[in-house]
Legacy VTK file of the C-alpha trace (Angstrom):
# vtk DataFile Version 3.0
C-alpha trace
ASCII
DATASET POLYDATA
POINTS 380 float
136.805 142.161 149.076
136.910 141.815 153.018
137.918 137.804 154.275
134.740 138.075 156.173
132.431 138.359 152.558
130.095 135.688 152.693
131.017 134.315 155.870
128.756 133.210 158.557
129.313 134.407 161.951
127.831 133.296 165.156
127.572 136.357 167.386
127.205 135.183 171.282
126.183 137.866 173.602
126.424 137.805 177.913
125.096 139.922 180.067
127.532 142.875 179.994
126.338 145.798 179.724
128.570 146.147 176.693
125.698 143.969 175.244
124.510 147.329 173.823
127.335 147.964 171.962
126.529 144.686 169.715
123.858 146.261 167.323
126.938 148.518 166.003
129.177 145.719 165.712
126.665 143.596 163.836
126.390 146.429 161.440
130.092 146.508 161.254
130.379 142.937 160.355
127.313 142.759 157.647
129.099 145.903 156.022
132.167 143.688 155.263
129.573 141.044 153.854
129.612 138.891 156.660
126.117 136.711 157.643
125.852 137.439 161.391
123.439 134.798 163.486
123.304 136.528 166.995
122.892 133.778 170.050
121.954 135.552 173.705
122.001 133.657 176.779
119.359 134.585 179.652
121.077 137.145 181.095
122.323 139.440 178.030
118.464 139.353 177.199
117.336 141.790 180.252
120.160 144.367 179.479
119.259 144.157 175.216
115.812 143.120 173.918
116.719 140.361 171.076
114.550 141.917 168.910
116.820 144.869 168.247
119.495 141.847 167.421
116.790 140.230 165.026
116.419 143.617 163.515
120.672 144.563 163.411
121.298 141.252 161.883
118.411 139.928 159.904
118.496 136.851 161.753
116.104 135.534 163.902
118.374 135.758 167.635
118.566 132.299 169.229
117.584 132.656 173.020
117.273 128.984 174.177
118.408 125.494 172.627
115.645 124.106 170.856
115.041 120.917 168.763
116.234 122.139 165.822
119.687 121.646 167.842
121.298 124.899 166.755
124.415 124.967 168.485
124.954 121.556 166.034
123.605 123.193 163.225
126.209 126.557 163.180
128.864 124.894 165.197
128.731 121.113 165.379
131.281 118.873 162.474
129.308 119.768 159.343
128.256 123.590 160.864
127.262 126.422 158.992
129.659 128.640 160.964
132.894 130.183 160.265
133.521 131.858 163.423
132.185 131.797 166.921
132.545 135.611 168.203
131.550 135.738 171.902
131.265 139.856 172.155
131.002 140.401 175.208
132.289 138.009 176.947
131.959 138.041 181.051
134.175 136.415 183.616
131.252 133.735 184.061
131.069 132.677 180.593
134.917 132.689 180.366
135.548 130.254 183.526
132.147 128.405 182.347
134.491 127.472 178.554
137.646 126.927 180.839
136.095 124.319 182.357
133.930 122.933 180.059
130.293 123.995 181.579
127.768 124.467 178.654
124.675 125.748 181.045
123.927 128.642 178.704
123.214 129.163 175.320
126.503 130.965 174.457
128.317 128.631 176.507
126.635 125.564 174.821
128.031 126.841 171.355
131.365 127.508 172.630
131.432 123.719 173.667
130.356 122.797 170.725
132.755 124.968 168.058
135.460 123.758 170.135
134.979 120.337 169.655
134.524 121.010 166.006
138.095 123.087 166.379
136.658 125.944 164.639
137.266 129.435 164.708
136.523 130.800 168.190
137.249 134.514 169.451
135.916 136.748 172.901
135.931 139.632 173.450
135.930 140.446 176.806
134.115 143.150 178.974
133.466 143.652 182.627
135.015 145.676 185.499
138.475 145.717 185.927
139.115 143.980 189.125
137.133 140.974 187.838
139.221 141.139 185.077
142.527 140.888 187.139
141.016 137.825 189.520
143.916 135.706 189.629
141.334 132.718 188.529
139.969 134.853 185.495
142.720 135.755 184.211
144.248 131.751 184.413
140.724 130.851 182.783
141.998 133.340 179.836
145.144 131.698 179.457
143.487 128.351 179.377
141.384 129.348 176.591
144.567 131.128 174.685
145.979 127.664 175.234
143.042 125.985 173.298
143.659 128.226 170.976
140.797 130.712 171.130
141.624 134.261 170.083
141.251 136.817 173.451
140.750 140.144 171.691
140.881 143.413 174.033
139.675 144.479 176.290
140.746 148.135 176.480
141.496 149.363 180.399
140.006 152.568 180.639
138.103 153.800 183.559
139.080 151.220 186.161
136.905 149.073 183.241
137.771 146.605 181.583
136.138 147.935 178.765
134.502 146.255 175.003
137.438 146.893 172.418
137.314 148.605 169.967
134.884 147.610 166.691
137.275 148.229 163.920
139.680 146.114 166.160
137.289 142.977 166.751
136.388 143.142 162.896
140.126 143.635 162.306
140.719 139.783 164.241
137.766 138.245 162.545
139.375 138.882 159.269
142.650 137.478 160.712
140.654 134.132 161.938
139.058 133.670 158.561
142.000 134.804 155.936
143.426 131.217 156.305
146.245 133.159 157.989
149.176 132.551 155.076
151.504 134.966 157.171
151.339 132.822 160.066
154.532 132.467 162.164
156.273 135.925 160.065
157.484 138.874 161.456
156.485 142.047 159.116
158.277 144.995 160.057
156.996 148.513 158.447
158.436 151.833 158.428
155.633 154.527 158.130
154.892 158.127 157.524
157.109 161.139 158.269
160.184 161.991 160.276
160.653 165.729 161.707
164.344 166.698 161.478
164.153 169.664 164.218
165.673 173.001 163.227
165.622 174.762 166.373
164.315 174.295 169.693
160.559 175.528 168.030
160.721 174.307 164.298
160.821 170.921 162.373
161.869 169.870 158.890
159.070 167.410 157.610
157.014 166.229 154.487
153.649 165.879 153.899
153.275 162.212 154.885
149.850 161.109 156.448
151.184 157.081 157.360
148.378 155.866 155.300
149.577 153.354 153.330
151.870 151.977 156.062
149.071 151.845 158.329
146.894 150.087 155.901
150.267 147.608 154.982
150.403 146.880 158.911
146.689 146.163 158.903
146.750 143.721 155.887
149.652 142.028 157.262
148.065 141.393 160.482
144.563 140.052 158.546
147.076 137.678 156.518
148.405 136.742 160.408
151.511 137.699 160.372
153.274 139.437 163.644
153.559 143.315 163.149
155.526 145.896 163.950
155.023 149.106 162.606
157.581 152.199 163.276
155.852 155.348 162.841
154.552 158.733 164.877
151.120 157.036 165.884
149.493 154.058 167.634
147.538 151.689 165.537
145.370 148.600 166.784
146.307 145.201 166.817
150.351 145.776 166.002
153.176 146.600 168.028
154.053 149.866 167.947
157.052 151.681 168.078
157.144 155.829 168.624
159.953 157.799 166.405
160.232 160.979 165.879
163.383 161.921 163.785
165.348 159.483 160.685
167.905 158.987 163.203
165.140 157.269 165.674
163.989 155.504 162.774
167.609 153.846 161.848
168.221 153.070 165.052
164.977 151.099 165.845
165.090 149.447 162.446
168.655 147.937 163.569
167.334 147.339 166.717
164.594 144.956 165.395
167.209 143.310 163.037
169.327 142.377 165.960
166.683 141.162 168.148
163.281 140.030 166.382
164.874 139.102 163.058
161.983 139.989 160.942
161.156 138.198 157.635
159.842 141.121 155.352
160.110 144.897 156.237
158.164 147.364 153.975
159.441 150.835 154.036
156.621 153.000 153.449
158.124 156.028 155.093
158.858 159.474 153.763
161.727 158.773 155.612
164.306 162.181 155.899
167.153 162.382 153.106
168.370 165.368 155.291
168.272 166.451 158.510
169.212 170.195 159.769
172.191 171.206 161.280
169.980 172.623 164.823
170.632 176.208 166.036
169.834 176.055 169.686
166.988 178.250 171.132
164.604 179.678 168.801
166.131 181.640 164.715
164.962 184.740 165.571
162.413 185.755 162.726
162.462 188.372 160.504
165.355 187.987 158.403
166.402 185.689 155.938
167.951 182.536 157.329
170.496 179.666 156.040
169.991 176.305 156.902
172.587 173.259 156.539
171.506 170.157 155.688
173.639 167.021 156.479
172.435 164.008 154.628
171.412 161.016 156.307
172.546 157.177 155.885
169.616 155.108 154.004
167.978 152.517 156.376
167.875 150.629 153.281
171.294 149.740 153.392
170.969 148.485 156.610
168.829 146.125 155.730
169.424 144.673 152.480
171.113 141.225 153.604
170.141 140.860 157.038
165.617 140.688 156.089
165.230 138.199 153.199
161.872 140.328 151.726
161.985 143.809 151.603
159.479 146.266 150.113
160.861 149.961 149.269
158.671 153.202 147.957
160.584 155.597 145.906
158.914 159.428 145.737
159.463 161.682 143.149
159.152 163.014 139.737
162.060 160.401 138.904
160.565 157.482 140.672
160.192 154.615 138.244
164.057 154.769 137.551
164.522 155.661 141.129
162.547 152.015 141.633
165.015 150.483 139.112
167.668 151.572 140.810
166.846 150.025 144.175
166.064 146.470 142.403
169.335 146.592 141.039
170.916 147.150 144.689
169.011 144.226 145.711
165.344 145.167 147.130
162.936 142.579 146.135
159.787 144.951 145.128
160.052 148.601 144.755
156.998 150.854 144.195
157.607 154.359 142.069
154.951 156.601 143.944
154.693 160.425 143.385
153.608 163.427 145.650
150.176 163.581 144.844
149.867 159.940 146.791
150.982 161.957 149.508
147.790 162.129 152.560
145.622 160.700 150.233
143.280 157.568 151.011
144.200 156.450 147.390
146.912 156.241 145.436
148.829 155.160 142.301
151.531 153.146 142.093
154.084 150.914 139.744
155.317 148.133 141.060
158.734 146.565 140.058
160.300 143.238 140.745
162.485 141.488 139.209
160.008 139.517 136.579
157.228 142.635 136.202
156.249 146.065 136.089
152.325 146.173 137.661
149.954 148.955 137.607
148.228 149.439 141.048
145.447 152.419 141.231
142.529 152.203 143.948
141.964 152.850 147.941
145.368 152.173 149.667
143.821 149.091 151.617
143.483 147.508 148.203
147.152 148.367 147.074
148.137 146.992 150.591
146.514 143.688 149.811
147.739 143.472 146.321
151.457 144.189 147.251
150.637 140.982 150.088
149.595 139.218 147.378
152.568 139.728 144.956
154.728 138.825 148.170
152.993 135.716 149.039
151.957 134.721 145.384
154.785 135.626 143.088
158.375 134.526 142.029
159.984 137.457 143.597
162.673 136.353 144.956
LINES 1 381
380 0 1 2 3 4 5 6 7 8 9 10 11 12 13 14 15 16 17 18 19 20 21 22 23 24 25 26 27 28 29 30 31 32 33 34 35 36 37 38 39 40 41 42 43 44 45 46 47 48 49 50 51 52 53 54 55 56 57 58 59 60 61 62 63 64 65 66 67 68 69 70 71 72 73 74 75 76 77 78 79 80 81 82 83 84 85 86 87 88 89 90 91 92 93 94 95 96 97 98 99 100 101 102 103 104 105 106 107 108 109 110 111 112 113 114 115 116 117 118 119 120 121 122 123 124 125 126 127 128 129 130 131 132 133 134 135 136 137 138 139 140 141 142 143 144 145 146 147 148 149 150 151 152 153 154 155 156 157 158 159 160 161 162 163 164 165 166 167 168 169 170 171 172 173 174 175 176 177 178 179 180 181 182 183 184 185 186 187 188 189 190 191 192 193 194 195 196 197 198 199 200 201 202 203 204 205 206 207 208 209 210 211 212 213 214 215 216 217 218 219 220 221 222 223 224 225 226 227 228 229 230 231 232 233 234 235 236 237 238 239 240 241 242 243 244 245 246 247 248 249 250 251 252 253 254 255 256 257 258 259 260 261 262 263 264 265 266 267 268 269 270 271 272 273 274 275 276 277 278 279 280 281 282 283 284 285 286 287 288 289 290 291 292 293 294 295 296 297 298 299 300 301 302 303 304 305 306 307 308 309 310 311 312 313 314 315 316 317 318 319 320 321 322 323 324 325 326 327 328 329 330 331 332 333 334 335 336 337 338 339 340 341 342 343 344 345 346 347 348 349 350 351 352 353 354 355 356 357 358 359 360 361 362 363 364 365 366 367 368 369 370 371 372 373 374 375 376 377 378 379
């Protein structure tokens, strides 16, 4: 179940003209089980009719401050809000919050959930030299400094442009999971190296970085700082490129030395060989031998210096595989076999010290389950 189930959200809408993309967010939000209550201030209303809102959200839109006080009754000390979302937010309303003007709707419930010290994200959208005004952008850092969450925007276009909606539903799960991961470092290894042969052909496995990607996004809902080592880029985490096992090892020690994480999770088909490379291209049509040099583990790297860490053993032999890691001194290890492999599910067993756990379902689920067994459990 998504942290936003049965939470009520306050959507506040400006006038961008990113205003339009708010009847898919709103969607996006009620399909995690969240209760959206869009508010538009006067301008946001001539670029998007609040009726379509009305109609997205099943919520009458709030257009003007009336006296049923609403900004009190969502936002004010005993609210009905969890979360103030401003989405889109313009330069206006952001220097309006920074300096305490409430002259608009949106602006008079951003006054209002602050004082309360609720939840309060924006997401802003405009073009990108109003973005970069020397005063905007020390109005965003006063509102980081209050402590609202600044999500986006993405620069594309010479635009400052709406993020992303998987990423702003990403952060409102973050603002309403209670954030138990708060002040950790997560560090993940993810999906599969490519040992190259020649100058044309790699050495790989059938990894897809699913479950590390879905281990990164958990650990960001749970608030944690990630950083996730892998082939792609992934919202909301820090992200570091590698190609080969070699790249891997030495970015692993690399974040030892300097970020000191507190758990790393190697979900990583990470290479037990790599090739001895023939320069140039093997010409084709005849058989060919290959060398194969093996590799140091990463785990041994860091076992000692990361006080949690999370290994996945592959293989037909993978449950004693698991045991074997425990015994050298990883806290949970999960026995996985190939058919796991590019799959949006999975099946695993997890092992610590104290249990042996079934875990079958979508890999987001097993990603919040392993969380849980880290946060939850005497595991160490």
């Amino acid at each position: 179940m998504s942290y936003i189930a049965g939470k009520t959200i306050v959507l506040g809408v400006c006038g961008s003209i990113a205003a339009v993309e708010t009847i898919r967010l709103i969607h996006a939000l009620r399909r995690k089980g969240a209760v959206v209550q869009p508010v538009m201030s006067t301008a946001s209303c001539s670029i998007i009719h609040p009726d379509a809102l009305t109609y997205a959200s099943g919520k009458e839109t709030i257009t003007r401050i009336t006296g049923h006080v609403e900004h009190v009754y969502y936002c004010g000390d005993e609210g009905l809000a969890d979360l103030l979302l401003i989405a889109p937010c313009t330069a206006n309303t952001i220097s309006k919050i920074a300096g305490g003007i409430d002259d608009t709707t949106v602006t008079t419930f951003a006054t209002t959930a602050l004082g309360r010290e609720m939840p309060v994200a924006i997401v802003p959208a405009m073009h990108h030299a109003m973005f970069r005004h020397t005063i905007v952008m020390k109005n965003l850092n006063a509102l980081k400094e209050a402590g609202i969450a600044v999500i986006g925007p993405r620069i594309e276009e010479g635009k400052a442009k709406f993020a992303h909606q998987d990423e702003i539903v990403l952060w409102c799960e973050r603002l309403l999971s209670g954030c138990p991961l708060s002040g950790k470092k997560v560090l993940i290894t993810s999906g599969r190296c490519e040992e190259p042969v020649d100058d044309i052909r790699v050495l790989t496995t059938r990894s897809s970085g699913i479950m590390g990607q879905e281990l990164a996004f958990e650990a960001f809902r749970l608030g944690a700082e990630v950083t996730i080592l892998h082939r792609d880029t992934i919202i909301s985490c820090r992200n570091i490129r590698i190609s080969t096992a070699a790249s891997m090892y030495d970015a692993v020690e690399a974040e030892i030395k300097e970020n000191k994480p507190d758990i790393y999770i190697s979900a990583a088909a990470i290479s037990d060989f790599a090739p001895v490379k023939v320069p140039g291209k093997i010409p084709s049509g005849e058989p060919v031998s290959i060398t194969l040099d093996p590799l140091p583990k990463i785990l041994d790297a860091v076992l000692g210096n990361i006080p949690i860490v999370v290994g996945f053993k592959l293989g037909d032999d993978s449950f004693q595989g698991a045991e074997k890691m425990l015994d050298a001194g990883v806290t949970m290890a999960l026995a996985n076999t190939p058919d796991n492999l590019g799959s949006s599910t999975g099946s695993y067993i997890l092992l610590d010290k104290n249990s042996r756990t079934k875990l079958s379902g979508s890999k987001q689920d097993i990603a919040r389950q392993i969380f849980r067994k880290i946060l939850y459990s005497d595991i160490q």
